[in-house]
C-alpha positions in Angstrom: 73.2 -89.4 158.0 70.7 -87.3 156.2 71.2 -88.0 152.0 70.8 -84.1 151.6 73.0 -83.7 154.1 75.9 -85.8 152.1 76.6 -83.0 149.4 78.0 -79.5 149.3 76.5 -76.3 147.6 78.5 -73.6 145.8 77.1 -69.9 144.7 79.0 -70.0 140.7 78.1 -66.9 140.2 75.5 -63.9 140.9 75.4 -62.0 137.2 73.7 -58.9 137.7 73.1 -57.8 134.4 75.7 -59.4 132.6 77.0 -58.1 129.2 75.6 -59.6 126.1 78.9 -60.0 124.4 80.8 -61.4 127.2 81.1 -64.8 128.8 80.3 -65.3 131.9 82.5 -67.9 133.5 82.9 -70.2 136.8 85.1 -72.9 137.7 84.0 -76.0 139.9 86.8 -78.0 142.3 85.1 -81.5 142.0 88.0 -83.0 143.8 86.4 -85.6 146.5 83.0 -85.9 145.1 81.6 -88.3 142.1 78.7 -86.3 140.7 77.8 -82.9 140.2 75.1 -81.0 139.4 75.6 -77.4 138.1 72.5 -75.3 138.2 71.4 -72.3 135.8 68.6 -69.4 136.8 68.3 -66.6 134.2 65.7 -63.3 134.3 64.9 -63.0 131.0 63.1 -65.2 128.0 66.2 -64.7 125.7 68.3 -67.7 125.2 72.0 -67.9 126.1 73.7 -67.5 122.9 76.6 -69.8 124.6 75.8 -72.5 127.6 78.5 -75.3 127.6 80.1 -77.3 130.6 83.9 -77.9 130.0 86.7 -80.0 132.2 90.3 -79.3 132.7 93.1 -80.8 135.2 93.7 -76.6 135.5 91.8 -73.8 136.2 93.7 -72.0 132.8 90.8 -70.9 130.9 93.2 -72.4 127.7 92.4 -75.8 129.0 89.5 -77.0 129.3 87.9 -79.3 127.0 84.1 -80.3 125.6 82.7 -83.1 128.1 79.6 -83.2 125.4 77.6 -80.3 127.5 77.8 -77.7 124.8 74.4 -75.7 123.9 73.6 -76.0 120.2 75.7 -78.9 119.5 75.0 -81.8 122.4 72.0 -80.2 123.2 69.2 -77.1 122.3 69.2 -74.2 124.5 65.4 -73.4 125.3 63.8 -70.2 126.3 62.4 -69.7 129.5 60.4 -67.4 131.2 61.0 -64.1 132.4 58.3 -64.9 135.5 59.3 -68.0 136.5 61.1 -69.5 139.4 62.1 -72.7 138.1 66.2 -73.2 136.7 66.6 -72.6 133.4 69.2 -75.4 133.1 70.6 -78.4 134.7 73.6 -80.5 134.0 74.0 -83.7 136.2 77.2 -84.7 135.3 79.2 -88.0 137.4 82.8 -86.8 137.7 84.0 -90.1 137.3 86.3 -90.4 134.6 86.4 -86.6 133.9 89.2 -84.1 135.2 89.4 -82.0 138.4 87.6 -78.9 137.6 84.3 -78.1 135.6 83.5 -74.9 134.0 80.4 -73.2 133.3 80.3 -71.0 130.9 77.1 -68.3 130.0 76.6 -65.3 127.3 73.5 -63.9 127.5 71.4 -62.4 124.7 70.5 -59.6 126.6 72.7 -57.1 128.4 69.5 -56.8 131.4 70.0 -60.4 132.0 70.5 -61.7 135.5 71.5 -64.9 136.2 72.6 -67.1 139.0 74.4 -70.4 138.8 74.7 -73.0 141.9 76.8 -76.0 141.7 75.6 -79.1 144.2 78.5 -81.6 144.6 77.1 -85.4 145.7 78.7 -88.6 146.5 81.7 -87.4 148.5 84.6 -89.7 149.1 84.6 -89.2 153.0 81.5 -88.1 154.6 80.3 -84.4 155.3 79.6 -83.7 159.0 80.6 -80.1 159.4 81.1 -76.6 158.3 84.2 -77.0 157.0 83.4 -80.0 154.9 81.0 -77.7 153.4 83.1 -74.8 153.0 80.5 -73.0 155.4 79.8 -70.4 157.9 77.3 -72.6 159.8 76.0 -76.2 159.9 72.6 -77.0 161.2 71.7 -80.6 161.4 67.7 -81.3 162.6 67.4 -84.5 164.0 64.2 -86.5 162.9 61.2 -87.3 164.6 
């Protein structure tokens, strides 16, 4: 088995100019998978006035708690720029020991700001070998040479 092959990839969320005053929110179902790795592109150079990675046994916005991944206390939000391609923040978290569900959560400093936010899920419990372990239309396996 490919290693790429032995994690699953979730779209968070596609922000098309997300409001400057509002949070932008997205819940990840770790269940089955020891490590995750939650993903951040932004449009702009303006920093995120909140970035922070919570945890709950729930998805009830109400309960989810700090796992240390807050912007501005565990860490310092950086700028980025506008023109480039490369994520303007990673969290690689192992879900060992933490509850059920993640939560990423994004307020922009500009209302123009796009952003897009992928979750990849690694180390699964029982291995991935089809579409539905990855919750996808298709899988396409190239065998090696």
């Amino acid at each position: 088995m490919l290693e790429i092959a032995n994690q699953k990839t979730l779209l968070l969320f596609n922000a098309a100019g997300a409001a400057t005053n509002a949070d932008t929110t997205a819940n990840v179902d770790t269940r089955g998978f020891d490590s995750a790795r939650i993903v951040l592109f932004s449009s702009t150079t303006n920093v995120p006035t909140t970035l922070k990675v919570e945890h709950s046994d729930t998805t009830d916005a109400t309960n989810f708690s700090t796992i240390n991944a807050t912007g501005g206390t565990d860490f310092t939000i950086a700028g980025a720029s506008a023109t480039s391609t490369n994520p303007h923040a990673v969290f690689d978290i192992v879900t060992a020991g933490l509850k059920r569900y993640l939560r990423l959560t994004v307020r922009p400093a500009s209302a123009t700001n796009n952003m897009v936010a992928i979750a990849e899920l690694g180390r699964p419990l029982a291995g991935i070998d089809s579409a539905a372990d990855l919750s996808a239309v298709s899988y396409v396996t190239v065998p090696g040479r």
